[in-house]
Backbone as a ProteinNet text record, in pm:
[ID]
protein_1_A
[PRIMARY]
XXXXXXXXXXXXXXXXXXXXXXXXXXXXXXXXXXXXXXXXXXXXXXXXXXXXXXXXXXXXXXXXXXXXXXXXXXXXXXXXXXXXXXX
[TERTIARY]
-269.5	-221.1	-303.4	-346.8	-433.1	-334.5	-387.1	-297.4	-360.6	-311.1	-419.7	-367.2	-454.2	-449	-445.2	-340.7	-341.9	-398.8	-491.6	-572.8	-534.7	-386.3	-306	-303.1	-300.3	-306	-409.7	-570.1	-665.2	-740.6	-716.9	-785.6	-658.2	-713.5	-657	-626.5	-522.1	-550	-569.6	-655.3	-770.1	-690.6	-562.1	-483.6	-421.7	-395.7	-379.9	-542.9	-615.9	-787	-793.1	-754.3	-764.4	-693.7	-520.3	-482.3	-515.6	-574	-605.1	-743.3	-805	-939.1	-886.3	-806.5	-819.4	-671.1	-576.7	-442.3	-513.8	-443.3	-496	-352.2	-320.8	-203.1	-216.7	-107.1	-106	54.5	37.2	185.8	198	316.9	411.7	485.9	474.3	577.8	650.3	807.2	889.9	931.1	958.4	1017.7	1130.9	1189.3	1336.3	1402.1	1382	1414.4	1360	1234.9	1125.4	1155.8	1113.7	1086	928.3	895.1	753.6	797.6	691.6	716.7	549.8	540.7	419.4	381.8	326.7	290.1	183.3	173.2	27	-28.3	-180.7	-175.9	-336.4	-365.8	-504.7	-614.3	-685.2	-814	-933.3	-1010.1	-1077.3	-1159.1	-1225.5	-1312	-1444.4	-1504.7	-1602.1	-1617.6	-1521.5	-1545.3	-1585.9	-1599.4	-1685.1	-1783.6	-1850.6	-1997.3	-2073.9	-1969.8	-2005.8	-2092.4	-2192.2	-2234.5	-2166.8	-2214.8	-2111.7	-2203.1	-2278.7	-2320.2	-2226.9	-2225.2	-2125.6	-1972	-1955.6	-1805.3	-1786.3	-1898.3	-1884	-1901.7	-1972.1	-2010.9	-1842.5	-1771	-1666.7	-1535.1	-1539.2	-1464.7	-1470.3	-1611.1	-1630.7	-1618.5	-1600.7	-1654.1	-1586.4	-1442.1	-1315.2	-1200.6	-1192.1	-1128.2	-983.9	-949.4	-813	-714.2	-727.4	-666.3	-486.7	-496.7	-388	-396.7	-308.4	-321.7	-392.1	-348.8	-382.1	-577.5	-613.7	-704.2	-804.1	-745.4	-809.3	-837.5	-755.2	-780.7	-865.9	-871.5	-952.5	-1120.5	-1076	-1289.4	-1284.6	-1196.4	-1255.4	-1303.2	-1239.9	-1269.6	-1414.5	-1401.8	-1545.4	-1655.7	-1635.4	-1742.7	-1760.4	-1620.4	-1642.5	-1756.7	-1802.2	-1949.4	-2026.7	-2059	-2172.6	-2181.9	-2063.6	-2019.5	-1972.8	-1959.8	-1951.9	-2084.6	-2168.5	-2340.8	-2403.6	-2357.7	-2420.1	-2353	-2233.5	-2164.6	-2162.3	-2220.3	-2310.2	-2440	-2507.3	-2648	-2640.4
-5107	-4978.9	-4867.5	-4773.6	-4662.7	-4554.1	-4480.3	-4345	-4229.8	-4124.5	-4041	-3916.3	-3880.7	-3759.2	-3595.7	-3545.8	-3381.4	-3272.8	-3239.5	-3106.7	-2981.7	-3006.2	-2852.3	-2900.6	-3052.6	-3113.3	-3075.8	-3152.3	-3122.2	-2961.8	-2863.9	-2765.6	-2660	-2563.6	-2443.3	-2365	-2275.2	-2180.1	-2037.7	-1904.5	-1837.8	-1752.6	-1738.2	-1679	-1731.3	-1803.6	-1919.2	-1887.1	-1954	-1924.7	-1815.6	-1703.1	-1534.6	-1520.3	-1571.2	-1599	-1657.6	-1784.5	-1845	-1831.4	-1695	-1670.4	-1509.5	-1427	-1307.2	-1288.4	-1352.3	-1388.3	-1501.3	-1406.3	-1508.1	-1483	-1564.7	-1617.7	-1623.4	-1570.2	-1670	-1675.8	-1752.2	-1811	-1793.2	-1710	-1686.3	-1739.1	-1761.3	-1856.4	-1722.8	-1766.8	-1648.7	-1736	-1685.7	-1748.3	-1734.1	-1637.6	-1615.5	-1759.6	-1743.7	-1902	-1957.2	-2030.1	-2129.5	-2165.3	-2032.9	-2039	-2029.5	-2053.2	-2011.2	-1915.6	-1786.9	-1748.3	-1714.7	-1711	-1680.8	-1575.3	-1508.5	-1358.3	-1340.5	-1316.4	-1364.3	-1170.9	-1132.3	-1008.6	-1048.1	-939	-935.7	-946.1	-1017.5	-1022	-891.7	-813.7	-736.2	-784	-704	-741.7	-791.7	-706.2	-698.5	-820.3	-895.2	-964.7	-1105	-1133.5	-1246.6	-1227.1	-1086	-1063	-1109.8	-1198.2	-1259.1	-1374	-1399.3	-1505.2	-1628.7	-1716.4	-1872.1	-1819	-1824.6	-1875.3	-1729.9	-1643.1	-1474.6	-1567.5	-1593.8	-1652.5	-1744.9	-1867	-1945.8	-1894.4	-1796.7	-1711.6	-1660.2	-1591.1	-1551.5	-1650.4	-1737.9	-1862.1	-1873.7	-1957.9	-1985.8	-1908.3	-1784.3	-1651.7	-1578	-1614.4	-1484.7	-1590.6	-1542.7	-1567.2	-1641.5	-1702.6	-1770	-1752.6	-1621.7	-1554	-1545.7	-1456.3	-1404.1	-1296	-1294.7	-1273.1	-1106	-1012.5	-863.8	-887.4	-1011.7	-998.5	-1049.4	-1164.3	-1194.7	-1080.7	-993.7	-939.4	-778.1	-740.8	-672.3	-731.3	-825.1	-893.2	-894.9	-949.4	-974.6	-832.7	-677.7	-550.3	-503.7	-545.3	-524.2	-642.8	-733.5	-831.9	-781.3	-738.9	-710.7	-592	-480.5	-404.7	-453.2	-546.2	-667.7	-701.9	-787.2	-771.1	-695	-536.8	-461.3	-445.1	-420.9	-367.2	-453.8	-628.4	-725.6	-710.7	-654.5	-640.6	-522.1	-456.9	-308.8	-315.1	-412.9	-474.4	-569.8
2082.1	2129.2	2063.3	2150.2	2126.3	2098.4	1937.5	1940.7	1976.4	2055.6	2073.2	1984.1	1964.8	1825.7	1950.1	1874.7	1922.9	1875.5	1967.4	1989.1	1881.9	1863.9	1788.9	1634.7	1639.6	1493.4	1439.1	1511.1	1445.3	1417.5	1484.9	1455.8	1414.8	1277	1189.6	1280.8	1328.4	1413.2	1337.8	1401.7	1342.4	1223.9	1275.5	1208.2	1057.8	1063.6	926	828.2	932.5	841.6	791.3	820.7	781.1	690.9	677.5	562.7	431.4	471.8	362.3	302.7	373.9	352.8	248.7	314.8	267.8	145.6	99.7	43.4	-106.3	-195	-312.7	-360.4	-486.9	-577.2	-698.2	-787.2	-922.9	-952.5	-1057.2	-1056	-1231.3	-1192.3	-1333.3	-1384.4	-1528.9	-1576.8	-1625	-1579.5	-1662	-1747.9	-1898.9	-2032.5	-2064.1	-2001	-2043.2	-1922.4	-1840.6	-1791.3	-1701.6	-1782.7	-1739.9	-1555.4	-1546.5	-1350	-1343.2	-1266.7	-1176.9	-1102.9	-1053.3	-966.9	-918.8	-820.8	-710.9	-694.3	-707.2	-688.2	-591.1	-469.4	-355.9	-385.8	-302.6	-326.1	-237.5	-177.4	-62.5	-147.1	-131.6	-166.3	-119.5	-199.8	-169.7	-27.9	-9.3	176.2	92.3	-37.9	-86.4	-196.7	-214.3	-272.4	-250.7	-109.1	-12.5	-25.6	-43.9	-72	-147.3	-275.7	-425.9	-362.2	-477	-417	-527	-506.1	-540.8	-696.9	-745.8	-921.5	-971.3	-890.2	-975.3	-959.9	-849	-858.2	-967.4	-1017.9	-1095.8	-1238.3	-1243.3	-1387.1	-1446.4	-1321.4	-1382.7	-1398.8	-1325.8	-1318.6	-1522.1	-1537.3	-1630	-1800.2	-1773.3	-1873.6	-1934.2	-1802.7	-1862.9	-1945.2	-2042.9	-2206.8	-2156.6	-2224.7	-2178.7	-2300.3	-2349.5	-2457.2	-2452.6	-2372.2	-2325.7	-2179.6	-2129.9	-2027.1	-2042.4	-2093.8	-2120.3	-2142.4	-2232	-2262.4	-2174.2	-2072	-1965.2	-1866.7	-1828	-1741.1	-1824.3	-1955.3	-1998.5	-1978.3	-2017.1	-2023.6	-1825.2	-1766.4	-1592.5	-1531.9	-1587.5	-1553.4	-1610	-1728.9	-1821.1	-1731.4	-1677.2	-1596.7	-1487	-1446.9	-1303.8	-1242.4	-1392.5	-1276.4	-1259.9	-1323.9	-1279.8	-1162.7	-1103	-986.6	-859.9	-911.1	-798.7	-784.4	-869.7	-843.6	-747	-753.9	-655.4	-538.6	-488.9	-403.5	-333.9	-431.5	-273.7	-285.7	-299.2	-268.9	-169.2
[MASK]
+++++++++++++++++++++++++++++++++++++++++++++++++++++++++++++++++++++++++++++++++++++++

């Protein structure tokens, strides 16, 4: 017996792709009582412009200190990255 596979299964529709292209996440641990919570928020337009070794530079670069201090060093990296991104 032959199964035949559906057309709507195999392909993303464009709208989903746009989501999961332009929608980023991080997830909070709250401490007062050990929940997660999700926080989603738009991804810049300009930041597709990155090329993959800038994406991997900052992947790799920003401090895993604390959170205040992570996101101090990713602002201080980040003109690096706006300068390649209006080029």
């Amino acid at each position: 017996m032959k199964i035949k596979k559906s057309k709507k299964l195999r392909k993303t529709p464009a709208y989903i792709k746009f989501y999961q292209i332009n929608i980023g996440y991080v997830e909070i641990l709250k401490t007062d009582d050990d929940r997660i919570e999700a926080h989603y928020f738009k991804i810049p337009n300009r930041v597709h412009l990155l090329s993959s070794k800038s994406v991997q530079y900052h992947i790799e670069n920003v401090g895993e200190d604390s959170h205040q201090k992570k996101l101090e060093e990713f602002v201080k990296k980040s003109d690096l990255a706006d300068e390649e991104m209006r080029h």
